[in-house]
C-alpha positions in Angstrom: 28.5 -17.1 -0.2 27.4 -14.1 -2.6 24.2 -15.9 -4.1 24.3 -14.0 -7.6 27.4 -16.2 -8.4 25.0 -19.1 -8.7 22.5 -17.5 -10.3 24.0 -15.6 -12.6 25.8 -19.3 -14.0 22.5 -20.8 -14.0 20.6 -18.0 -15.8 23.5 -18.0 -18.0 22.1 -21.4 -19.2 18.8 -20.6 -19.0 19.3 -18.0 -22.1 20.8 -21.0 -23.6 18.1 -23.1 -22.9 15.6 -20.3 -24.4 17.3 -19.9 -27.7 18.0 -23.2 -28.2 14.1 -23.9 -28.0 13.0 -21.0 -29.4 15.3 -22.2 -33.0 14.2 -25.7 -32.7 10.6 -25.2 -32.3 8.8 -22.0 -31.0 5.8 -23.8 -30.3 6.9 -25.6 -27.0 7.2 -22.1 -25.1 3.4 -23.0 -24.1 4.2 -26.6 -23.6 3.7 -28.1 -20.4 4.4 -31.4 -18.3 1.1 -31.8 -17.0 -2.0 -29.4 -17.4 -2.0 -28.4 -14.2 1.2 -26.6 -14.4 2.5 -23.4 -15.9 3.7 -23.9 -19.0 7.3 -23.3 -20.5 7.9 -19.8 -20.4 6.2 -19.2 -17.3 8.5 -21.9 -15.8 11.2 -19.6 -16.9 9.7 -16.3 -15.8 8.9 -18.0 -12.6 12.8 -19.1 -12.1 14.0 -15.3 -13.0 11.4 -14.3 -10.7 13.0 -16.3 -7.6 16.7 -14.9 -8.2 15.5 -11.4 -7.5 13.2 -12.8 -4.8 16.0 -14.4 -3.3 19.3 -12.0 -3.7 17.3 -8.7 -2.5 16.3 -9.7 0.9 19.5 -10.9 1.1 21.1 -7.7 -0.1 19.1 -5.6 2.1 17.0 -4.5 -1.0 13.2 -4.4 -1.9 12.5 -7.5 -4.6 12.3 -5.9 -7.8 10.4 -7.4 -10.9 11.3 -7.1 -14.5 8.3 -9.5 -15.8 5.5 -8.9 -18.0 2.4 -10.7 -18.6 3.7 -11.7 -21.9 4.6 -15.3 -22.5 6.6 -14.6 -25.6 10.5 -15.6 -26.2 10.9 -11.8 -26.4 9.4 -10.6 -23.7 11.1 -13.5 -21.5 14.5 -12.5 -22.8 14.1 -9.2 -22.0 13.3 -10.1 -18.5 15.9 -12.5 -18.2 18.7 -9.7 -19.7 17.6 -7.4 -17.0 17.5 -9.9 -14.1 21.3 -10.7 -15.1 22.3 -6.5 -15.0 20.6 -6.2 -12.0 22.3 -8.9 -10.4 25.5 -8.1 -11.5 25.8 -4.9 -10.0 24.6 -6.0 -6.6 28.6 -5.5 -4.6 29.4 -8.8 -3.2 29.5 -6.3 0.4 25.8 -6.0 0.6 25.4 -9.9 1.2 27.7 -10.3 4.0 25.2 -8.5 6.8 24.5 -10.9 10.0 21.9 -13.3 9.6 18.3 -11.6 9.3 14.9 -12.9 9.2 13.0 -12.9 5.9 8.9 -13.2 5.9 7.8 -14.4 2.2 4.9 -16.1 1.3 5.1 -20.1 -0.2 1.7 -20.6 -2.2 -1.2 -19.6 0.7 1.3 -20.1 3.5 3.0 -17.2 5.5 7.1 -17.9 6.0 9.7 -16.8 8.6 12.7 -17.6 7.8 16.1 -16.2 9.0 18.6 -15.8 5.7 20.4 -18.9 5.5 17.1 -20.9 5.7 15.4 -18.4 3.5 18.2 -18.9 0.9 19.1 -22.8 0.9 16.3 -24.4 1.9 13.6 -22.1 -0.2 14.7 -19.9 -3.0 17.3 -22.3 -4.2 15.0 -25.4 -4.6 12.3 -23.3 -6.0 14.5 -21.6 -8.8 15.8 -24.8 -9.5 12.2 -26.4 -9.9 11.0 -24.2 -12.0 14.2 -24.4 -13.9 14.2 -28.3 -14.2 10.5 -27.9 -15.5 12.0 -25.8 -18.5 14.9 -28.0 -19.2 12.1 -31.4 -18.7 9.4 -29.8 -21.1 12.1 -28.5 -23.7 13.7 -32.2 -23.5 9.7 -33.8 -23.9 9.4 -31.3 -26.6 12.2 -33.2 -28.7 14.5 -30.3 -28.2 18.4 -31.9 -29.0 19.6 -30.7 -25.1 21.0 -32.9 -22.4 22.8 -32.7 -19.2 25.5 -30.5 -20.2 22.7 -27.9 -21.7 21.3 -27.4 -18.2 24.2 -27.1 -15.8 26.9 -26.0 -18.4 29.9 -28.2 -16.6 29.2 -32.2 -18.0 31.0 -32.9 -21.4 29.8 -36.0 -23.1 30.5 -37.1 -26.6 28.2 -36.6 -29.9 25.3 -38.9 -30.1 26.5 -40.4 -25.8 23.8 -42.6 -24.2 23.1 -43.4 -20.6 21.3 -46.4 -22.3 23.4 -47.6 -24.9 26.9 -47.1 -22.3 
């Protein structure tokens, strides 16, 4: 599997995700779910972050970062434009070495994990937390988004319920 594939897609809708927020109300960038954690456009800096964490191990490449400090739509945009070039020019070649171990760090703890484990069972989940928690504080921010918003493949007709079905 060449990981960018999927991340690419889902950053793809990320952008989407952005703008769409950004035009119906600026303001929830710095919402959050719960004080505790990072607020909307770290969420999204945060899931950007992982794809490069994950696909340049993987690659055989040092992780490179195109973030700023800056919580602004902007500054996001810019990161998440960059993330996608970068990604995209990664040859589909440089993913199919043996399996290697990968050391990474997981909040305080110290990780050794060979590819596939380091890929599947820890970038993956973590990119898609921290984009759930974008798409979840954009939705409790009133923004007009649902299922087919986040992965870009469900079709459901205007004004379509669970609830109401």
């Amino acid at each position: 599997m060449v990981p960018t594939r999927l991340f690419l897609h889902y950053l793809g809708q990320l952008k989407q995700l952005l703008l769409m927020v950004e035009r119906f109300d600026a303001r929830a960038g710095s919402a959050r779910l719960h004080p505790t954690m990072f607020p909307l456009l770290q969420q999204a800096r945060t899931a950007i972050g992982f794809t490069l964490r994950s696909t340049c191990p993987l690659a055989g490449r040092e992780i490179v970062s195109f973030g700023t400090d800056h919580d602004s739509f902007a500054s996001v945009h810019a990161q998440l434009d960059a993330a996608v070039i970068y990604l995209a020019a990664i040859p589909a070649e440089d993913f199919l070495a043996p399996v290697r171990p990968v050391a990474t760090t997981a909040g305080f703890a110290g990780l050794a994990l060979d590819s596939d484990e380091y890929f599947l069972m820890y970038t993956v989940p973590n990119f898609f937390f921290h984009y759930s928690m974008v798409y979840a504080i954009a939705r409790q921010a009133g923004v007009p988004i649902g299922k087919a918003d986040f992965d870009g493949f469900h079709q459901y007709p205007p004004g379509f319920s669970f609830e109401s079905a």
